[in-house]
N, CA and C atoms as a LAMMPS dump frame, in Angstrom:
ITEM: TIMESTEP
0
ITEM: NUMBER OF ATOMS
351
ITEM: BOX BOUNDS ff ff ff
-5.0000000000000000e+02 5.0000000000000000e+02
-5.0000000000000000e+02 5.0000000000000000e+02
-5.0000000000000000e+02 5.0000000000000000e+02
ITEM: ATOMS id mol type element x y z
1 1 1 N 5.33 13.402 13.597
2 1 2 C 4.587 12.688 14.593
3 1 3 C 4.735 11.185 14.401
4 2 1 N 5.674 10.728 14.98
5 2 2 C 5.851 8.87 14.831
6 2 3 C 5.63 8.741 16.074
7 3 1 N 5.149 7.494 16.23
8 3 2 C 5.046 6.596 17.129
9 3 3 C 5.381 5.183 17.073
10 4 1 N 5.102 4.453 18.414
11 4 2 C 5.757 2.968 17.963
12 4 3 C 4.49 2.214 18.058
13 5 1 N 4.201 1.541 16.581
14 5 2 C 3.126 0.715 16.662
15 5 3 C 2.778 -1.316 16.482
16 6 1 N 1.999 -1.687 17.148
17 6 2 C 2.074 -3.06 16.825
18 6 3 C 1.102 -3.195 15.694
19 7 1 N 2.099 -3.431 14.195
20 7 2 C 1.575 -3.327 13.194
21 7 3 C 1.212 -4.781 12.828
22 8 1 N 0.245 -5.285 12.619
23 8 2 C 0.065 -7.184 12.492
24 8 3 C 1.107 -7.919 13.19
25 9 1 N 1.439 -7.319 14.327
26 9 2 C 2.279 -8.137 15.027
27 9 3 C 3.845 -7.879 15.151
28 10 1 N 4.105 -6.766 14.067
29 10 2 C 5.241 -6.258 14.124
30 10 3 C 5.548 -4.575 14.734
31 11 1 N 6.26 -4.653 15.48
32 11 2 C 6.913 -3.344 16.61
33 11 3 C 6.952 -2.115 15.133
34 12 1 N 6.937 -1.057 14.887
35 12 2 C 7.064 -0.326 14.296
36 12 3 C 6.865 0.926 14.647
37 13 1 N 7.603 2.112 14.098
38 13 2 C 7.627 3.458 13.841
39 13 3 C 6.477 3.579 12.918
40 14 1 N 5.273 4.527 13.05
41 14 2 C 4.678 5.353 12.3
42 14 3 C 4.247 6.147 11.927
43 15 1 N 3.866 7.32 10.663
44 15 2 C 3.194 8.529 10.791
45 15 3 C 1.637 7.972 11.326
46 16 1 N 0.815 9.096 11.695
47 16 2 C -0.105 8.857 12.507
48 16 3 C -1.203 9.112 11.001
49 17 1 N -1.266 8.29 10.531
50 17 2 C -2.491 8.181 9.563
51 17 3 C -3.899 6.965 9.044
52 18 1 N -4.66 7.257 9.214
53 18 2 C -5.462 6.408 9.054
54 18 3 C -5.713 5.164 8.046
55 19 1 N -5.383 4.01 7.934
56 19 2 C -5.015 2.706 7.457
57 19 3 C -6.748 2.674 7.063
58 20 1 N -7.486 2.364 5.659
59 20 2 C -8.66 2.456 4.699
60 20 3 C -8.701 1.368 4.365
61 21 1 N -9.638 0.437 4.733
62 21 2 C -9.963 -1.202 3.292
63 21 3 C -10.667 -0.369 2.611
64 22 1 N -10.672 -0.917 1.032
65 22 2 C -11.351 -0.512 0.12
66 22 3 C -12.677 -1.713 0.487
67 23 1 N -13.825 -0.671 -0.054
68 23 2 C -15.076 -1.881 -0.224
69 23 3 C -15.144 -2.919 -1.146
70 24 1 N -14.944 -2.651 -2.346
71 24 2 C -14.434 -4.001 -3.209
72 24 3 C -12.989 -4.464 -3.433
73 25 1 N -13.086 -4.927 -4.724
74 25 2 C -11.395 -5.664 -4.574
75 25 3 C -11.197 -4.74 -5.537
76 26 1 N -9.606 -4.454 -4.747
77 26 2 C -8.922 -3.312 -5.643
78 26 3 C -7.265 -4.21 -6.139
79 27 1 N -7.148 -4.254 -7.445
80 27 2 C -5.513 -5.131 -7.502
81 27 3 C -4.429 -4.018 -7.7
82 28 1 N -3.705 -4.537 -7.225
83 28 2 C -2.746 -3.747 -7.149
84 28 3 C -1.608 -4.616 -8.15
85 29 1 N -0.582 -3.712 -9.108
86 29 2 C 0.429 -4.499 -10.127
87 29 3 C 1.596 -4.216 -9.441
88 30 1 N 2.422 -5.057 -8.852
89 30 2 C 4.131 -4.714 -8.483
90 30 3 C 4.694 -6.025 -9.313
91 31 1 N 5.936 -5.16 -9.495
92 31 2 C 6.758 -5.011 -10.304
93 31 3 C 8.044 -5.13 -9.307
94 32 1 N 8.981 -6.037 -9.645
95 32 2 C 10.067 -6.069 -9.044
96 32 3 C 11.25 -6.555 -9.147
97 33 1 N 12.622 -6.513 -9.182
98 33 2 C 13.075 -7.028 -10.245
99 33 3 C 13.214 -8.637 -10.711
100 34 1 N 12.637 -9.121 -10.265
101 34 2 C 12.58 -10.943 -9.893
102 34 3 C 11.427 -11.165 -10.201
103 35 1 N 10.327 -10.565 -9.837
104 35 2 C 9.259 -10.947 -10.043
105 35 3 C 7.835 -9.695 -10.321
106 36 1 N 7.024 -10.425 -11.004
107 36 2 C 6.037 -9.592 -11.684
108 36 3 C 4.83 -9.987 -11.332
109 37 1 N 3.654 -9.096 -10.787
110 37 2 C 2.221 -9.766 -9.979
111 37 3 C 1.178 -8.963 -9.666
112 38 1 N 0.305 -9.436 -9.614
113 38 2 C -0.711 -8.8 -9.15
114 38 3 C -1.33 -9.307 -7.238
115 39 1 N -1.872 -7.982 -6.899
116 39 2 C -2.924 -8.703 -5.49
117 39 3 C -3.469 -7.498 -5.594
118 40 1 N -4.372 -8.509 -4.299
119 40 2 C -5.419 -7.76 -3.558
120 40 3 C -5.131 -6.455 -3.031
121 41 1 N -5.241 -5.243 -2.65
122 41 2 C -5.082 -4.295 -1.979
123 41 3 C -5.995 -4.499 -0.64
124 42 1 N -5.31 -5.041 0.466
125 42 2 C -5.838 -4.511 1.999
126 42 3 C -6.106 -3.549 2.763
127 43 1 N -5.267 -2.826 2.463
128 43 2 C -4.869 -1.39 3.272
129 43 3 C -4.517 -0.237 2.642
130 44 1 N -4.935 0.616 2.826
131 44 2 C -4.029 1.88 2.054
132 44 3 C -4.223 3.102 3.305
133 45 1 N -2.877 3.811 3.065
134 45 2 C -2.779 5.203 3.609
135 45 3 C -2.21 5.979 2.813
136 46 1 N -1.471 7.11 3.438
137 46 2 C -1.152 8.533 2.403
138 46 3 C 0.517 7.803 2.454
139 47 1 N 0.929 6.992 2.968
140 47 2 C 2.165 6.595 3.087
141 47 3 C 2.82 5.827 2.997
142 48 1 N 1.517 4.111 2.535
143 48 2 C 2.118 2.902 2.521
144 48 3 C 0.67 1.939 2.499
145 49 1 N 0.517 0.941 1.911
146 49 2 C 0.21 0.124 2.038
147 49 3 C 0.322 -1.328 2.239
148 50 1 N -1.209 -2.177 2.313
149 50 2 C -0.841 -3.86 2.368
150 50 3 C -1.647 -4.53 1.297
151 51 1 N -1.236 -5.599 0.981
152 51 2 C -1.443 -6.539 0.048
153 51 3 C -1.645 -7.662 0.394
154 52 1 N -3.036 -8.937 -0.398
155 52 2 C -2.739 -10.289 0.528
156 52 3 C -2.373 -10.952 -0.878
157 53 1 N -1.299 -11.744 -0.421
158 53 2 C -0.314 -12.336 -1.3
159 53 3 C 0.389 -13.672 -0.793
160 54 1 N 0.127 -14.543 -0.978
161 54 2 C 0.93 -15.633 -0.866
162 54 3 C 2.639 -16.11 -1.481
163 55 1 N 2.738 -14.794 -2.169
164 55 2 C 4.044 -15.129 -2.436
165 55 3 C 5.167 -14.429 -1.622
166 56 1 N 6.358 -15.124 -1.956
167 56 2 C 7.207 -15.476 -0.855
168 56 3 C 7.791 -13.727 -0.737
169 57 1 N 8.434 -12.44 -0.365
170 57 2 C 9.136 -11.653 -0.568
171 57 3 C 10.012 -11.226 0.391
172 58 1 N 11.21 -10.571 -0.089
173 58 2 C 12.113 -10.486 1.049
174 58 3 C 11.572 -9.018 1.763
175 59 1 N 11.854 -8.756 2.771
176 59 2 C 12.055 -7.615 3.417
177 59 3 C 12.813 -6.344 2.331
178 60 1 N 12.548 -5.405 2.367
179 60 2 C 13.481 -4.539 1.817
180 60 3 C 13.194 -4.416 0.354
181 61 1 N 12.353 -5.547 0.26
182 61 2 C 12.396 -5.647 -1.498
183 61 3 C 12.114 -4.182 -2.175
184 62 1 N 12.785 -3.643 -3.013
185 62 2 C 11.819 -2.524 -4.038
186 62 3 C 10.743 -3.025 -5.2
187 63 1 N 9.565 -2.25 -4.644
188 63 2 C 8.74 -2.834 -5.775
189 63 3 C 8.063 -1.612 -6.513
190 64 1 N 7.833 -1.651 -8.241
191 64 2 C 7.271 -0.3 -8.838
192 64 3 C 5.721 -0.992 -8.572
193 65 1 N 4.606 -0.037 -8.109
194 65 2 C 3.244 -0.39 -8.014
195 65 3 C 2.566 0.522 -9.125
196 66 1 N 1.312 -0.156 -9.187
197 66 2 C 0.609 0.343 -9.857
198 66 3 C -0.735 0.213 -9.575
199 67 1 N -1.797 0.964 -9.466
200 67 2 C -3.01 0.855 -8.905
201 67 3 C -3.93 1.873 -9.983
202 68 1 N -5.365 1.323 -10.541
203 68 2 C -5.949 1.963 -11.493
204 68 3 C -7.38 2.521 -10.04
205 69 1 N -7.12 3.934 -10.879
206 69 2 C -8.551 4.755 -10.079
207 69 3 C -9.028 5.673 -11.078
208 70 1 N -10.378 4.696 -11.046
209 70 2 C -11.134 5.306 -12.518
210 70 3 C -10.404 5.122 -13.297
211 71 1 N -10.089 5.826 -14.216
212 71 2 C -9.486 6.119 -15.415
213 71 3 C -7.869 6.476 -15.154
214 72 1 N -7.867 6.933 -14.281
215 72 2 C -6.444 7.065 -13.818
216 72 3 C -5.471 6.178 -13.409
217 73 1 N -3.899 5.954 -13.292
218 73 2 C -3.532 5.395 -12.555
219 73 3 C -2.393 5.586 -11.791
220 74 1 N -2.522 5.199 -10.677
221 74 2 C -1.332 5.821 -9.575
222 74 3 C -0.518 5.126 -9.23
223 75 1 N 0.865 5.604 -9.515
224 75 2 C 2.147 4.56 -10.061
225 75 3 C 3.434 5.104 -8.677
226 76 1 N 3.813 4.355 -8.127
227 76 2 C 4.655 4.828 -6.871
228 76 3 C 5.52 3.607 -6.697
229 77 1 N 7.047 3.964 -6.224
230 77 2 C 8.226 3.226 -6.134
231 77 3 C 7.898 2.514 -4.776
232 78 1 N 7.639 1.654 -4.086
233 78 2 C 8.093 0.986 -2.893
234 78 3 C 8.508 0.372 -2.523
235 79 1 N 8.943 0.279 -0.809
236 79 2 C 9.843 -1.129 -0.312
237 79 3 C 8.294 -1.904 0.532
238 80 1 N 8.916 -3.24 1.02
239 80 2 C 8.701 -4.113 1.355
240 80 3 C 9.03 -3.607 3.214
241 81 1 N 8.026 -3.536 4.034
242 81 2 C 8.716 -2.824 5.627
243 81 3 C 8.455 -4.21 6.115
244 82 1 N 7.169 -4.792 5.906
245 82 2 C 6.731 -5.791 6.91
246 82 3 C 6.104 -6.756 6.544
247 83 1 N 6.321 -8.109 6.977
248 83 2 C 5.455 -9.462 6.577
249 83 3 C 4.014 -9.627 7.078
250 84 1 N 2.655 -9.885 7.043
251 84 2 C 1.294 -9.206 7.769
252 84 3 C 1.248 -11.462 7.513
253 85 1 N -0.073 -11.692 8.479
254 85 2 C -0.765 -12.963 8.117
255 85 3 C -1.215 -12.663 6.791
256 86 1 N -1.128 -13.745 5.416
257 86 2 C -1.563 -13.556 4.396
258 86 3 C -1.089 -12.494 3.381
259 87 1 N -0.023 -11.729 3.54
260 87 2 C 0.646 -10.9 2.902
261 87 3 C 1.647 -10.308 3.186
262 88 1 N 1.904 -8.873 2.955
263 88 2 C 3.408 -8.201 2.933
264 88 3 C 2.337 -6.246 3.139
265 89 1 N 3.542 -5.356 4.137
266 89 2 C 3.185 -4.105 3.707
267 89 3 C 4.28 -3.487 3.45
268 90 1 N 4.032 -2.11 2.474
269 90 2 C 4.696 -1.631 1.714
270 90 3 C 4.632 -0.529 2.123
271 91 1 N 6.165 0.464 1.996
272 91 2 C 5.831 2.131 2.119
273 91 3 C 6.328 2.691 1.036
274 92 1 N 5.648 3.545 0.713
275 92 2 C 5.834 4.584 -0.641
276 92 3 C 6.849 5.157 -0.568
277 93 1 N 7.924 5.067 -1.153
278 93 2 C 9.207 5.668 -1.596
279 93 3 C 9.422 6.879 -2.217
280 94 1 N 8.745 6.602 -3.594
281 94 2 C 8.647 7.989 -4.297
282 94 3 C 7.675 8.114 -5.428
283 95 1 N 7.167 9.065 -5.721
284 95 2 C 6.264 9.039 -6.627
285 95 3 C 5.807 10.541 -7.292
286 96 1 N 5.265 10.967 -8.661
287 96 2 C 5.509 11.672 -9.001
288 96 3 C 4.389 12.734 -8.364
289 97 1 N 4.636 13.887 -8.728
290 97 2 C 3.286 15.242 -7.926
291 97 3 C 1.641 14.545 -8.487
292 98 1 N 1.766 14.249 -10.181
293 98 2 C 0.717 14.063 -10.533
294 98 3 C -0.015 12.34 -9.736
295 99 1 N 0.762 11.529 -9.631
296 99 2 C 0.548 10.391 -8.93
297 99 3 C 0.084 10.264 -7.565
298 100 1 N 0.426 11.657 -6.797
299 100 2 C 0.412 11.899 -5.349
300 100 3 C -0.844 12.412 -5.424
301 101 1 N -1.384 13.39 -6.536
302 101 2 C -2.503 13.889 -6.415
303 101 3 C -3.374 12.28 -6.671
304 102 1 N -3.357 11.46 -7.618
305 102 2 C -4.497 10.404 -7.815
306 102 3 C -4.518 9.386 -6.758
307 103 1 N -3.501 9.436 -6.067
308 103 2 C -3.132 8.682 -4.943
309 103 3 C -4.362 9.292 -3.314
310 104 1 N -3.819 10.483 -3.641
311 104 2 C -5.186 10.823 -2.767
312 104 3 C -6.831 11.278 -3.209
313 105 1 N -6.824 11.124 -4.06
314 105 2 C -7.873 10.595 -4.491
315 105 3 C -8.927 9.918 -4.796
316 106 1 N -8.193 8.202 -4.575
317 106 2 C -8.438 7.583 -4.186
318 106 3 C -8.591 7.242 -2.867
319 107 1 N -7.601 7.64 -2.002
320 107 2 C -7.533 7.7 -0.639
321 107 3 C -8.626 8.136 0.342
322 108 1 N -9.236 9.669 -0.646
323 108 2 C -10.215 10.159 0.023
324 108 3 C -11.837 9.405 -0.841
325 109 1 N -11.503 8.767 -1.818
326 109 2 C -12.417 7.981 -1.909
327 109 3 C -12.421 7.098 -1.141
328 110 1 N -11.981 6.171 -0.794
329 110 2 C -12.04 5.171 0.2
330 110 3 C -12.694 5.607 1.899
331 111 1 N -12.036 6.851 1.97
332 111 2 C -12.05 7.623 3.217
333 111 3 C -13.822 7.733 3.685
334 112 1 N -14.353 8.429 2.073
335 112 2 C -15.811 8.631 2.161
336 112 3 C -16.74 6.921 1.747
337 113 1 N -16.168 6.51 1.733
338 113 2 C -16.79 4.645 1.321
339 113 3 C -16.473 3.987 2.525
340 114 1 N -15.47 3.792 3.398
341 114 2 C -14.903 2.967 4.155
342 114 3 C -14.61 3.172 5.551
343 115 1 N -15.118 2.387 6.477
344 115 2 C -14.35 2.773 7.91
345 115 3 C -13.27 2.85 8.144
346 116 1 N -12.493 3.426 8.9
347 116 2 C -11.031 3.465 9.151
348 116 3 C -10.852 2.033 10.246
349 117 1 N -9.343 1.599 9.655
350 117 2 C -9.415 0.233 11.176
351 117 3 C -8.499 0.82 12.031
């Protein structure tokens, strides 16, 4: 199920899933081969997220993420799809079964904490 969406301003293909702010600040660690950082987490879905970041990144970039929930943490390969005001979004590439499970986990924490936008 894709569709074409105006994602912060950019034309895009997407799965049809619900985009979550977390209620507090959640950081997110990428990793990339140039550069090493932390941000904010904006957005999250089952498929990709956004970040607000002032630093510069290319399109396409691969970045390893890392995000702590609870005690856990959920570690997933991504690219760089789109530039947002104030940041960059990312789609999940690959990641392991056990990561996919803490990944939604969090997800559906947010889900039960947070309005959908």
């Amino acid at each position: 199920h894709f569709r074409i969406a105006n994602f912060w301003g950019h034309n895009m293909a997407t799965r049809r899933a619900t985009r979550l702010r977390p209620s507090g600040e959640t950081q997110v660690a990428l990793v990339g081969t140039t550069s090493k950082f932390t941000a904010p987490l904006l957005e999250i879905s089952p498929f990709g997220l956004s970040v607000k970041s002032s630093r510069e990144v290319e399109m396409g970039a691969i970045f390893k993420l890392v995000i702590a929930v609870g005690g856990d943490y959920f570690r997933a390969a991504s690219i760089v799809r789109a530039k947002i005001p104030g940041g960059f979004a990312m789609e999940f590439l690959s990641m392991t079964a056990i990561d996919r499970q803490v990944m939604r986990r969090l997800y559906l924490r947010l889900q039960m904490a947070a309005r959908p936008t």
